[in-house]
N, CA, C and O atoms as a printed pandas DataFrame, in Angstrom:
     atom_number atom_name residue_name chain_id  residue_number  x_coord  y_coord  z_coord
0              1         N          UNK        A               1   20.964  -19.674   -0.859
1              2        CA          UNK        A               1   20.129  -19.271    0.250
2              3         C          UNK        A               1   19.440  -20.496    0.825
3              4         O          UNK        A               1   19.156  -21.461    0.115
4              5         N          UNK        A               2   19.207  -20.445    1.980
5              6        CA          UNK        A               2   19.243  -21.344    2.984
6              7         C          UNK        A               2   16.908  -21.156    2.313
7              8         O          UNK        A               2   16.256  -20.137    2.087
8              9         N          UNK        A               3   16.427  -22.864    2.246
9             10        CA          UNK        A               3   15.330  -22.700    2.378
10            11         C          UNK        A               3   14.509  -23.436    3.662
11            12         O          UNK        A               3   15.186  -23.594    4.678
12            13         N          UNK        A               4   13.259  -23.848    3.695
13            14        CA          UNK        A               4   12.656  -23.758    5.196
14            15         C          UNK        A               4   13.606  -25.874    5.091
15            16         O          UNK        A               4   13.770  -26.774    4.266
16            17         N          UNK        A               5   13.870  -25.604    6.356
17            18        CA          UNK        A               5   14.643  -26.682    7.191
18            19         C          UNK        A               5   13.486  -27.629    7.680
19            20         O          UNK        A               5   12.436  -27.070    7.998
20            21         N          UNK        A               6   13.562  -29.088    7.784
21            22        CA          UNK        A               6   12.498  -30.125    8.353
22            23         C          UNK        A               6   13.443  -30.885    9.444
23            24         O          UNK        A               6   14.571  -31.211    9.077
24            25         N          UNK        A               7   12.940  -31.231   11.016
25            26        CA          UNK        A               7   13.819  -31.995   11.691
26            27         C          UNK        A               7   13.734  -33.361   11.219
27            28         O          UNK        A               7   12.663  -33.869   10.887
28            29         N          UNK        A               8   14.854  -33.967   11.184
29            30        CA          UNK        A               8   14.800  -35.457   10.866
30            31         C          UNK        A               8   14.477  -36.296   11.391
31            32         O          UNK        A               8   14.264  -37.392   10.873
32            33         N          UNK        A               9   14.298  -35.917   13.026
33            34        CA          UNK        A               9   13.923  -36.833   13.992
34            35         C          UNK        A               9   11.993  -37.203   13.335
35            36         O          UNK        A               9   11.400  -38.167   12.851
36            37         N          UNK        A              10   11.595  -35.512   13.786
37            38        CA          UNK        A              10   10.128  -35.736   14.208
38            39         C          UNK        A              10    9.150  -34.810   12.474
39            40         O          UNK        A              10    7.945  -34.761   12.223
40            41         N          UNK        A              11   10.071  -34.379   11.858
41            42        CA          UNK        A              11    9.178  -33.689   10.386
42            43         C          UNK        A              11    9.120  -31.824   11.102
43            44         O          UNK        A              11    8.735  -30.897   10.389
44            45         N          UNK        A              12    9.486  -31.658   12.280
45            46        CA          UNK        A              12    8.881  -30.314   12.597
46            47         C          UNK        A              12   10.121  -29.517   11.640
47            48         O          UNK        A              12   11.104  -29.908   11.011
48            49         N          UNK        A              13    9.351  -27.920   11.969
49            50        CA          UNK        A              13   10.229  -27.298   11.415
50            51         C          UNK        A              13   11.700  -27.062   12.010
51            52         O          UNK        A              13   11.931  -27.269   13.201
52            53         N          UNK        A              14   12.799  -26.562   11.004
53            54        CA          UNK        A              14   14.162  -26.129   12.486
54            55         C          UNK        A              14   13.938  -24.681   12.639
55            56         O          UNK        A              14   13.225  -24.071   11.842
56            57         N          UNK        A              15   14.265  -24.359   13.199
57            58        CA          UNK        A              15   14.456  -22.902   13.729
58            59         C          UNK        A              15   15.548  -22.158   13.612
59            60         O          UNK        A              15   16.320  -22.762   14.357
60            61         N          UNK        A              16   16.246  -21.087   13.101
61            62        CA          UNK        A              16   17.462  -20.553   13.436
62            63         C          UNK        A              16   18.021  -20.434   14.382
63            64         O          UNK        A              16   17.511  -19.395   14.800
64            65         N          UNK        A              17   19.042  -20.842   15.410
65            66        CA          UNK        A              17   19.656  -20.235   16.543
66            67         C          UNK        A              17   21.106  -19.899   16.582
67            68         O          UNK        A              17   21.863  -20.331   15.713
68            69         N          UNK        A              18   21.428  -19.312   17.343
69            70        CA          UNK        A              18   22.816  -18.570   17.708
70            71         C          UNK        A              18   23.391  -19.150   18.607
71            72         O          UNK        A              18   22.767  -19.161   19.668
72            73         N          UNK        A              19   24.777  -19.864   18.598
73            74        CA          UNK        A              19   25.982  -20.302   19.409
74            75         C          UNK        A              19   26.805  -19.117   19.663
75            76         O          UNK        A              19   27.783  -19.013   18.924
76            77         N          UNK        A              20   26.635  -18.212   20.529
77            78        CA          UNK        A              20   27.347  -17.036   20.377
78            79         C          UNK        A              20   28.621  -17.222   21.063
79            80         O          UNK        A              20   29.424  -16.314   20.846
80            81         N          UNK        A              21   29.089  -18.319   21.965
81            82        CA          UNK        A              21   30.735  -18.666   21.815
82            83         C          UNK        A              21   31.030  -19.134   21.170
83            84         O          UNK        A              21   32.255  -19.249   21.153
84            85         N          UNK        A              22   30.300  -19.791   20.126
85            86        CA          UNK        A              22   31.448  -20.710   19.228
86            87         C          UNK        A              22   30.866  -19.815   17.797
87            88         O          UNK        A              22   31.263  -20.241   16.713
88            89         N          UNK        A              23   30.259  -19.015   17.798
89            90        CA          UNK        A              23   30.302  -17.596   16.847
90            91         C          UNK        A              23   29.569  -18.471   15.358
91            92         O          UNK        A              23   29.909  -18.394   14.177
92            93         N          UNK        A              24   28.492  -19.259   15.995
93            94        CA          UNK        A              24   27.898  -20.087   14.577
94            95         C          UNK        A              24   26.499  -20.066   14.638
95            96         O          UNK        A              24   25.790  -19.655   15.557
96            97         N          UNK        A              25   26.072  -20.716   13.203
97            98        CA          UNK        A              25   24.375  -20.671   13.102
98            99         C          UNK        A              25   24.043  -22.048   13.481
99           100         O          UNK        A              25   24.731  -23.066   13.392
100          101         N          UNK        A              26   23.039  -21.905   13.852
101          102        CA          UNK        A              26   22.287  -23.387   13.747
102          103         C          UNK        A              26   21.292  -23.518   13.785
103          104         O          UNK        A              26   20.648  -22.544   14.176
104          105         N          UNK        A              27   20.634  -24.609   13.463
105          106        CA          UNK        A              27   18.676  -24.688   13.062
106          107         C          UNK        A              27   18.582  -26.137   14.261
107          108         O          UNK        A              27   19.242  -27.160   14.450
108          109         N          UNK        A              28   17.344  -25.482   14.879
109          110        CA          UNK        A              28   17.091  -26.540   15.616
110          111         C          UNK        A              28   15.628  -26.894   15.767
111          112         O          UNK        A              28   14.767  -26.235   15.185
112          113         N          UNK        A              29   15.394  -27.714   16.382
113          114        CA          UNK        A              29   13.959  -28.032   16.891
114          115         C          UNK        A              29   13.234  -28.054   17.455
115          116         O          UNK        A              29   13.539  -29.033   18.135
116          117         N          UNK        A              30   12.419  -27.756   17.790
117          118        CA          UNK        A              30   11.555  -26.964   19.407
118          119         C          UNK        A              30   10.648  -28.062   20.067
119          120         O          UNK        A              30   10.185  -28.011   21.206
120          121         N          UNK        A              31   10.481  -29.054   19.156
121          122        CA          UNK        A              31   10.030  -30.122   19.285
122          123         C          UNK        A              31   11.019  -31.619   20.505
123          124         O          UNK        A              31   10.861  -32.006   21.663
124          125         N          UNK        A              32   11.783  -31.912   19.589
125          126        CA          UNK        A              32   12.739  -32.691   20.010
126          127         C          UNK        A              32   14.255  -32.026   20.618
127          128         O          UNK        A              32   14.488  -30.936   21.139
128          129         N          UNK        A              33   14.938  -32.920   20.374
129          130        CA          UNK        A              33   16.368  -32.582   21.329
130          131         C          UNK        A              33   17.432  -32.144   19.620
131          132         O          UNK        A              33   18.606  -31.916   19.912
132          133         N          UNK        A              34   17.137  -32.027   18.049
133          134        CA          UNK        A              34   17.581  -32.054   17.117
134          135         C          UNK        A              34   18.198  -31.167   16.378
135          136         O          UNK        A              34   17.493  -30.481   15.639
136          137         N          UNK        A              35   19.761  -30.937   16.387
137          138        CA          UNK        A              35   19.898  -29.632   15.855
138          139         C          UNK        A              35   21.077  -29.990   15.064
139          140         O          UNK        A              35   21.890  -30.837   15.432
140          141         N          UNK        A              36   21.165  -29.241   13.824
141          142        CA          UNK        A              36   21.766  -28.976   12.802
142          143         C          UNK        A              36   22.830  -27.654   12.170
143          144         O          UNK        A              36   22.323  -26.551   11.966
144          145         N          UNK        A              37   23.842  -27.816   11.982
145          146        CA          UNK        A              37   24.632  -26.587   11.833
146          147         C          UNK        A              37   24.304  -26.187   10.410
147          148         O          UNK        A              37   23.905  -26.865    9.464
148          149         N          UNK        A              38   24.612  -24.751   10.534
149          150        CA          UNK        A              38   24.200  -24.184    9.174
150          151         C          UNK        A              38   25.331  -24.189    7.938
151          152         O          UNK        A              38   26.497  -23.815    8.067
152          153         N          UNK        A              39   24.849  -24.588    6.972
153          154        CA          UNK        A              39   26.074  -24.143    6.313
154          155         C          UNK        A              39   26.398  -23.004    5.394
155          156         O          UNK        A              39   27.349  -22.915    4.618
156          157         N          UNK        A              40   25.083  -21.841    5.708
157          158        CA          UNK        A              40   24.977  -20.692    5.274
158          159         C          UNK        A              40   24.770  -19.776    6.302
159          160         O          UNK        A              40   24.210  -20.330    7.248
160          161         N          UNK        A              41   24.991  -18.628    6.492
161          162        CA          UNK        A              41   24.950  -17.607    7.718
162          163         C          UNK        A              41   23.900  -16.664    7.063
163          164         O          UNK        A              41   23.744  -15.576    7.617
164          165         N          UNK        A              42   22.955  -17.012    5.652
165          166        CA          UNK        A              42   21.756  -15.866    5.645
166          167         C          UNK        A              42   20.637  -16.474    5.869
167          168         O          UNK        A              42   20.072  -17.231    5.080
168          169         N          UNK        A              43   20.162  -16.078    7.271
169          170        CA          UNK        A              43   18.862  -16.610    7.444
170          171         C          UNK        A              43   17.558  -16.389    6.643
171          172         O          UNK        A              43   16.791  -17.333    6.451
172          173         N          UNK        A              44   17.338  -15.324    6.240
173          174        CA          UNK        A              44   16.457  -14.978    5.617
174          175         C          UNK        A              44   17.026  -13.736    4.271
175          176         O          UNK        A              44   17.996  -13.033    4.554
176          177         N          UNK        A              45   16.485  -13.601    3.153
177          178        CA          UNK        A              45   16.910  -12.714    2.168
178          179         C          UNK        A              45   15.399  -12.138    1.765
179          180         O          UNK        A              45   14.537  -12.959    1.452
180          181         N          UNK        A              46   15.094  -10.728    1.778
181          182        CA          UNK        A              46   14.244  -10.549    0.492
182          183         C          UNK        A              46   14.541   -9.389   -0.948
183          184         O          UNK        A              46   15.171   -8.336   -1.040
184          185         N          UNK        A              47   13.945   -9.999   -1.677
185          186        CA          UNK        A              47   14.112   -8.799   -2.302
186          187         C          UNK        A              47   13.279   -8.245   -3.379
187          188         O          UNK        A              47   12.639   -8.917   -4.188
188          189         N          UNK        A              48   13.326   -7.251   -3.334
189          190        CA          UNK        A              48   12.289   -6.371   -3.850
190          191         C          UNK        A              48   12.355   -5.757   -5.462
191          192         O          UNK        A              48   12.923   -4.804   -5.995
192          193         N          UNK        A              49   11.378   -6.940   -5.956
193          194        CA          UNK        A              49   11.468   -6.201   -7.504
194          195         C          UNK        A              49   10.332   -5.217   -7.834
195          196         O          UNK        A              49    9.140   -5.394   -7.582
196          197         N          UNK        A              50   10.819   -4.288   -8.361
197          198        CA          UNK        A              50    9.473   -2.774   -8.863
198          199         C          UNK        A              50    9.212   -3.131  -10.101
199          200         O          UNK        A              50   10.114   -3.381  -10.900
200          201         N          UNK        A              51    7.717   -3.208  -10.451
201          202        CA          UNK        A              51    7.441   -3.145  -12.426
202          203         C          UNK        A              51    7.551   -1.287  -12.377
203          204         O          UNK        A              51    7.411   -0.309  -11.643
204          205         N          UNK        A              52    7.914   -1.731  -13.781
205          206        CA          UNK        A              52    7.637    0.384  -14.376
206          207         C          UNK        A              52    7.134    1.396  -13.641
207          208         O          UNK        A              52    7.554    2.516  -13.350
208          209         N          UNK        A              53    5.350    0.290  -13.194
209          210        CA          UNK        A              53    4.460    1.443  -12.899
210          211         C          UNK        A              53    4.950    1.565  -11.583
211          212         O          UNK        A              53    4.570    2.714  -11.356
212          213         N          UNK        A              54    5.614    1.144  -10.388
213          214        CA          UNK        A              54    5.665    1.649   -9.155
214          215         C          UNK        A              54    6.952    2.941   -9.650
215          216         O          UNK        A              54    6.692    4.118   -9.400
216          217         N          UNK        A              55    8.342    2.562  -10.370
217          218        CA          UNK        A              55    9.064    3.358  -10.586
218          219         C          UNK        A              55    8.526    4.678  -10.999
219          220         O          UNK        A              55    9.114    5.720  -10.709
220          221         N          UNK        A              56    7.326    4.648  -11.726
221          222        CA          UNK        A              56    6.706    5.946  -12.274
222          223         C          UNK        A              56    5.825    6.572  -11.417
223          224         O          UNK        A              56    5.430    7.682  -11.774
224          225         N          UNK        A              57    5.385    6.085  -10.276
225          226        CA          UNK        A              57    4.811    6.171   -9.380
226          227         C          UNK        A              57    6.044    7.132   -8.400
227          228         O          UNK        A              57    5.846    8.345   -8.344
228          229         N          UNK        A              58    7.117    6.629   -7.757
229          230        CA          UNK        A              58    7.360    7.259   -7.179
230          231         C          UNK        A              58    8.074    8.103   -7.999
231          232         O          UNK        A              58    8.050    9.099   -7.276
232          233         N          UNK        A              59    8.698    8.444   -8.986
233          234        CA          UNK        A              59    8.850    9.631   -9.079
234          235         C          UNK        A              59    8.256   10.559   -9.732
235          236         O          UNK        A              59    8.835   11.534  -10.209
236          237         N          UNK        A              60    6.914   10.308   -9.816
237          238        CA          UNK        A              60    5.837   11.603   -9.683
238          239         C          UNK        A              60    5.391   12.092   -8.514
239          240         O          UNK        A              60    4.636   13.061   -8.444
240          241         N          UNK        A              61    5.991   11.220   -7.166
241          242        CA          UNK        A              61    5.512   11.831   -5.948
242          243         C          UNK        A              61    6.662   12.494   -5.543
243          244         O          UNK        A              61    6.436   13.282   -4.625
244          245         N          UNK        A              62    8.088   12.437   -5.997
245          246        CA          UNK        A              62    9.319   13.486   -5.936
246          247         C          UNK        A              62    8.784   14.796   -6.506
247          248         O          UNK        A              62    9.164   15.867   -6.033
248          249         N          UNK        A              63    8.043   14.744   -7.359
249          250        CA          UNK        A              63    8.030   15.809   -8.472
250          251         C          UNK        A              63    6.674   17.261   -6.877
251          252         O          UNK        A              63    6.452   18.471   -6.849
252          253         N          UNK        A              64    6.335   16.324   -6.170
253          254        CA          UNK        A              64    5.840   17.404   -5.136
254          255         C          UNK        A              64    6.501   17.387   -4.114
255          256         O          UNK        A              64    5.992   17.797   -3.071
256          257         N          UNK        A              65    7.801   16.913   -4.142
257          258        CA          UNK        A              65    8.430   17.074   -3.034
258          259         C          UNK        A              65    9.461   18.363   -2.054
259          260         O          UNK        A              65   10.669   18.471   -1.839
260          261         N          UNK        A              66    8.486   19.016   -1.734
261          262        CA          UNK        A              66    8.737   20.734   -1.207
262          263         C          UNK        A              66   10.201   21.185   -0.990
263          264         O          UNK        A              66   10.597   22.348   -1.067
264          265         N          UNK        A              67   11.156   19.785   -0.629
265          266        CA          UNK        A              67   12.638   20.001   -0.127
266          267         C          UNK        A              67   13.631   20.075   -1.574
267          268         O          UNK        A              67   14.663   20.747   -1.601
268          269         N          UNK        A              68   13.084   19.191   -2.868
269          270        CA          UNK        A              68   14.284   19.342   -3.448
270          271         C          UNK        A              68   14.543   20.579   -4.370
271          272         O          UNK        A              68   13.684   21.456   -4.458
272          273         N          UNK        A              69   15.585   20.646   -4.979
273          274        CA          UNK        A              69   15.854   21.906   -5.533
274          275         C          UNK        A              69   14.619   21.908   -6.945
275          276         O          UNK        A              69   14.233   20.940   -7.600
276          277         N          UNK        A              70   14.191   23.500   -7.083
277          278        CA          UNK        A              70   13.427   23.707   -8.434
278          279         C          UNK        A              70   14.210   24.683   -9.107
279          280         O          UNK        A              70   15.068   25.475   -8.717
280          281         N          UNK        A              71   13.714   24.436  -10.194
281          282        CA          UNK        A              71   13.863   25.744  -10.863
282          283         C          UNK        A              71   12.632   26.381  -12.116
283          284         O          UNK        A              71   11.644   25.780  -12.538
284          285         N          UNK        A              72   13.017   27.487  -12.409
285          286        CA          UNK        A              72   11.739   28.224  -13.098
286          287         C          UNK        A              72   12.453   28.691  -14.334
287          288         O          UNK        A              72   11.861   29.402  -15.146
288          289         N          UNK        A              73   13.684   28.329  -14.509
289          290        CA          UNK        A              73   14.271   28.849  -15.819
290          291         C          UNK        A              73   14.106   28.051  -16.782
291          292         O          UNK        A              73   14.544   28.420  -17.872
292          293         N          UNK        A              74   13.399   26.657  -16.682
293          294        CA          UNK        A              74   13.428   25.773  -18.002
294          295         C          UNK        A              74   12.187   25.680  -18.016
295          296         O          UNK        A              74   11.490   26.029  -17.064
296          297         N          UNK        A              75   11.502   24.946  -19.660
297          298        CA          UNK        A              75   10.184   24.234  -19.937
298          299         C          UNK        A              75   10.115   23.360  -20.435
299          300         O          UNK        A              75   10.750   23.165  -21.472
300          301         N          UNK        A              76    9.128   22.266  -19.775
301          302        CA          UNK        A              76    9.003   21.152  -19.938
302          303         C          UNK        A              76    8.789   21.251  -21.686
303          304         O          UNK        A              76    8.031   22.121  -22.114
304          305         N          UNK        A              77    9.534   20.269  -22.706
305          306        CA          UNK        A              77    9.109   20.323  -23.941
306          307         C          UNK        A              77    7.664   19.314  -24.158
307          308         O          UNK        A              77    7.323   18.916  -25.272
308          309         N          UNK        A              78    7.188   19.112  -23.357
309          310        CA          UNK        A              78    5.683   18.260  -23.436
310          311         C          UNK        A              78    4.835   19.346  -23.599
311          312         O          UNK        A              78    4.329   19.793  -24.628
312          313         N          UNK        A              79    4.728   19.794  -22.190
313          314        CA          UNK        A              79    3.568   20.701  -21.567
314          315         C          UNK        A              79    3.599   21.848  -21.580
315          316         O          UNK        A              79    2.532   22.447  -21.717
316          317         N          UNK        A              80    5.090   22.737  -21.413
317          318        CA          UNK        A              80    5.005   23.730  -21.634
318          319         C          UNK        A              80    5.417   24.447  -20.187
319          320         O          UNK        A              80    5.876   25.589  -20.185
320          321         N          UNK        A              81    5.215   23.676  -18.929
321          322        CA          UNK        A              81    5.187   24.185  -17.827
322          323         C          UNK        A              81    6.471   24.739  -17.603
323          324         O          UNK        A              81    7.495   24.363  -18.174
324          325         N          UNK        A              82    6.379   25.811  -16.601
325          326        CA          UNK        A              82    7.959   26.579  -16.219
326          327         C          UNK        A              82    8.703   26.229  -15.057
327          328         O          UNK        A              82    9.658   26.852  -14.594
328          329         N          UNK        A              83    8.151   25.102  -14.589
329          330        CA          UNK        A              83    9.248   24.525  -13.026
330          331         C          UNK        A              83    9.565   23.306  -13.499
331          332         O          UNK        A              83    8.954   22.814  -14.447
332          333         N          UNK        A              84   10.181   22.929  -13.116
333          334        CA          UNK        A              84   11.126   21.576  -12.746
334          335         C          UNK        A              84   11.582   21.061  -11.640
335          336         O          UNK        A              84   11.601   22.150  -11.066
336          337         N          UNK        A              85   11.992   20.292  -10.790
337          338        CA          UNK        A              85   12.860   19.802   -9.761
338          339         C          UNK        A              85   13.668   19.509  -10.694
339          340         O          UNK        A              85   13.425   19.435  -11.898
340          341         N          UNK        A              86   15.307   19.223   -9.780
341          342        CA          UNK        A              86   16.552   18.912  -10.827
342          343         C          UNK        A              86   17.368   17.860  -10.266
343          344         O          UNK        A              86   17.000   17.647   -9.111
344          345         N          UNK        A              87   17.941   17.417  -10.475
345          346        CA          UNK        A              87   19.153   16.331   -9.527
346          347         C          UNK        A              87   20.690   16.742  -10.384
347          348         O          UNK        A              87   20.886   17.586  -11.258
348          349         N          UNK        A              88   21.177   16.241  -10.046
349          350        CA          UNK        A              88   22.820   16.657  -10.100
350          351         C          UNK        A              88   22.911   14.725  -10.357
351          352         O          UNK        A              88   22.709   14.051   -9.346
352          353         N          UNK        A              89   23.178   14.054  -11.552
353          354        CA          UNK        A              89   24.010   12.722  -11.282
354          355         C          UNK        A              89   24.815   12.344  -12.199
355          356         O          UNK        A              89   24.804   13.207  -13.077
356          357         N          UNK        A              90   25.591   11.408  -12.486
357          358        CA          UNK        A              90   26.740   10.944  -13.358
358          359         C          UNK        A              90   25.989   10.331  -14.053
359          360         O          UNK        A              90   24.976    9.790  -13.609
360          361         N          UNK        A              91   26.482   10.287  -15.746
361          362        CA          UNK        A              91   26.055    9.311  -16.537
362          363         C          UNK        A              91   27.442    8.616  -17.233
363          364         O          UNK        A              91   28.622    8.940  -17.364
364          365         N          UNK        A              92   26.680    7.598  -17.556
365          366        CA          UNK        A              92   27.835    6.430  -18.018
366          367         C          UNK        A              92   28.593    7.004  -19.526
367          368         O          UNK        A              92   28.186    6.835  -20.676
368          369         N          UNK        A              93   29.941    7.798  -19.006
369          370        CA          UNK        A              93   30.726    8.055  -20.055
370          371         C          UNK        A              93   30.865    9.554  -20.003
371          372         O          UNK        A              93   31.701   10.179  -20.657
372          373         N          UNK        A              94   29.737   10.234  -18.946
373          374        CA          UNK        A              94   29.307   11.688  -19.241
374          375         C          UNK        A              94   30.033   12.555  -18.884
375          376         O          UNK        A              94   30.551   13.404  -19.610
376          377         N          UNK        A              95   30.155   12.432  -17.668
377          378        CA          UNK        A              95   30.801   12.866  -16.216
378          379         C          UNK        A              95   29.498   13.380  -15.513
379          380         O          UNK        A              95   28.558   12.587  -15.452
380          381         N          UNK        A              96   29.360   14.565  -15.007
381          382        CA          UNK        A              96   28.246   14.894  -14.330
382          383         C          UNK        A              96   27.490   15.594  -15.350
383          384         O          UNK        A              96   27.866   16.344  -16.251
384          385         N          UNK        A              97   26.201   15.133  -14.968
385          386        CA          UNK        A              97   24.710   15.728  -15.983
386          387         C          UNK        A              97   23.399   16.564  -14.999
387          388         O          UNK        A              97   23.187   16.252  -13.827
388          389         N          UNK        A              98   22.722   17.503  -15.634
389          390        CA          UNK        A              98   21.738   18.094  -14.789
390          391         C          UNK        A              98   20.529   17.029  -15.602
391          392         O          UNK        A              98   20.513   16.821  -16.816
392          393         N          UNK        A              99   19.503   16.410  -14.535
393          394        CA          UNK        A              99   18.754   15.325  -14.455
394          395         C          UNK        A              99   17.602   16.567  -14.141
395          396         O          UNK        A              99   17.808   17.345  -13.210
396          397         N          UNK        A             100   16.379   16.681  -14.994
397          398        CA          UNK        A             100   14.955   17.730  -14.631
398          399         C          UNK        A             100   13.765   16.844  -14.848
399          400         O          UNK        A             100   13.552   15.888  -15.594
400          401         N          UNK        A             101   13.155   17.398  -14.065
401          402        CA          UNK        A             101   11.376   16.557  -14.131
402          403         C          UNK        A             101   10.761   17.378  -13.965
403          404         O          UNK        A             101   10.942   18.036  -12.940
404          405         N          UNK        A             102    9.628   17.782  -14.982
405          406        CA          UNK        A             102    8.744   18.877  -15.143
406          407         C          UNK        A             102    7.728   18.609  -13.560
407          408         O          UNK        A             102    7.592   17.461  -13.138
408          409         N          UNK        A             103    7.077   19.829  -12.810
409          410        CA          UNK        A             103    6.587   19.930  -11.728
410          411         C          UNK        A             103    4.995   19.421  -11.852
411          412         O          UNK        A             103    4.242   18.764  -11.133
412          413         N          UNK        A             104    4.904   20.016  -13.028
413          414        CA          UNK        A             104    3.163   19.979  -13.810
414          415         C          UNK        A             104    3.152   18.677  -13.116
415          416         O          UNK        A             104    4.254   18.133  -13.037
416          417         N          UNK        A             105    2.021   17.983  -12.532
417          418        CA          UNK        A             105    1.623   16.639  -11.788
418          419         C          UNK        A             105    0.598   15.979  -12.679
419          420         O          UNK        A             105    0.178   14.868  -12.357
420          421         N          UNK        A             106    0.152   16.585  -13.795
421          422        CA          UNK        A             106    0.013   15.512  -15.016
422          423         C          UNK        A             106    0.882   15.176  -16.031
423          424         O          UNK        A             106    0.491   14.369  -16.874
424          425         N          UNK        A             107    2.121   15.702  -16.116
425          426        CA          UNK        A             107    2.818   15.541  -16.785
426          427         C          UNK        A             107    4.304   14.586  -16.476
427          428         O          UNK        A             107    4.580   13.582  -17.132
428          429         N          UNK        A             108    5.040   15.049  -15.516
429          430        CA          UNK        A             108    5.937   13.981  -15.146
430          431         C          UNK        A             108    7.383   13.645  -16.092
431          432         O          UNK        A             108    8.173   12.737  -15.831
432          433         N          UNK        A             109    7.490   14.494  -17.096
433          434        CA          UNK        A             109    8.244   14.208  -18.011
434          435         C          UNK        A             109    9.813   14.672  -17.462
435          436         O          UNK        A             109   10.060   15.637  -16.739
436          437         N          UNK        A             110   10.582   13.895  -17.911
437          438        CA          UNK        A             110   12.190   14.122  -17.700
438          439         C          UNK        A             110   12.805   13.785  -18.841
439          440         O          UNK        A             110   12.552   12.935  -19.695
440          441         N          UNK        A             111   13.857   14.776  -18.692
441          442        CA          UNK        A             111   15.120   14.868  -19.323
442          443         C          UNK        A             111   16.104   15.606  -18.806
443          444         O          UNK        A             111   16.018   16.359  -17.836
444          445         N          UNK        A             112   17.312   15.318  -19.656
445          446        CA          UNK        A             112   18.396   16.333  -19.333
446          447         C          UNK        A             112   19.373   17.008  -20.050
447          448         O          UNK        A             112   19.407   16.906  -21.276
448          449         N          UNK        A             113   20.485   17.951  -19.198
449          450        CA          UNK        A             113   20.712   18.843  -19.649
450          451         C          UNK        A             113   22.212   19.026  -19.788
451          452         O          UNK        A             113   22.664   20.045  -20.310
């Protein structure tokens, strides 16, 4: 990944720009007359790492989420509660598995089935 670019002429920064006939990147200078071809086409990358607590975070805010499927035929083995939301997903080796998260909003617990 491409990091921040310096012109050689004058120290300023380069800039990204577009040669859109000759279908290329280039960093230039806003300063001077100085420009440089890229030899990477990603101008910018980010990416986004989650600790635990955001992962646990959002899916206790699924667990009130009015659209996905519930059900009232299972109980949470924590709490005791009688709803769940459910997902339908593959596990490694499984084939398809029923995925449940108790509804109770102090509780949060999953497993499956």
């Amino acid at each position: 990944m491409n990091t921040m670019k310096f012109c050689r002429e004058c120290n300023n920064i380069l800039y990204p720009k577009e040669d859109r006939d000759r279908r290329t990147l280039f960093f230039a200078c806003r300063n001077c007359e100085h420009q440089e071809v890229s030899d990477n086409n990603c101008v910018y990358r980010s990416e986004v790492h989650h600790t635990a607590r955001e992962r646990t975070q959002v899916l206790q805010d699924v667990a009130s989420d009015p659209t996905l499927p519930r059900t009232k035929t299972v109980r949470c083995a924590l709490c005791g509660h009688g709803e769940a939301i459910f997902f339908q997903a593959t596990a490694r080796g499984e084939g398809m598995t029923l995925l449940f998260m108790c509804c109770n909003p102090d509780c949060g617990n999953r497993w499956r089935e």
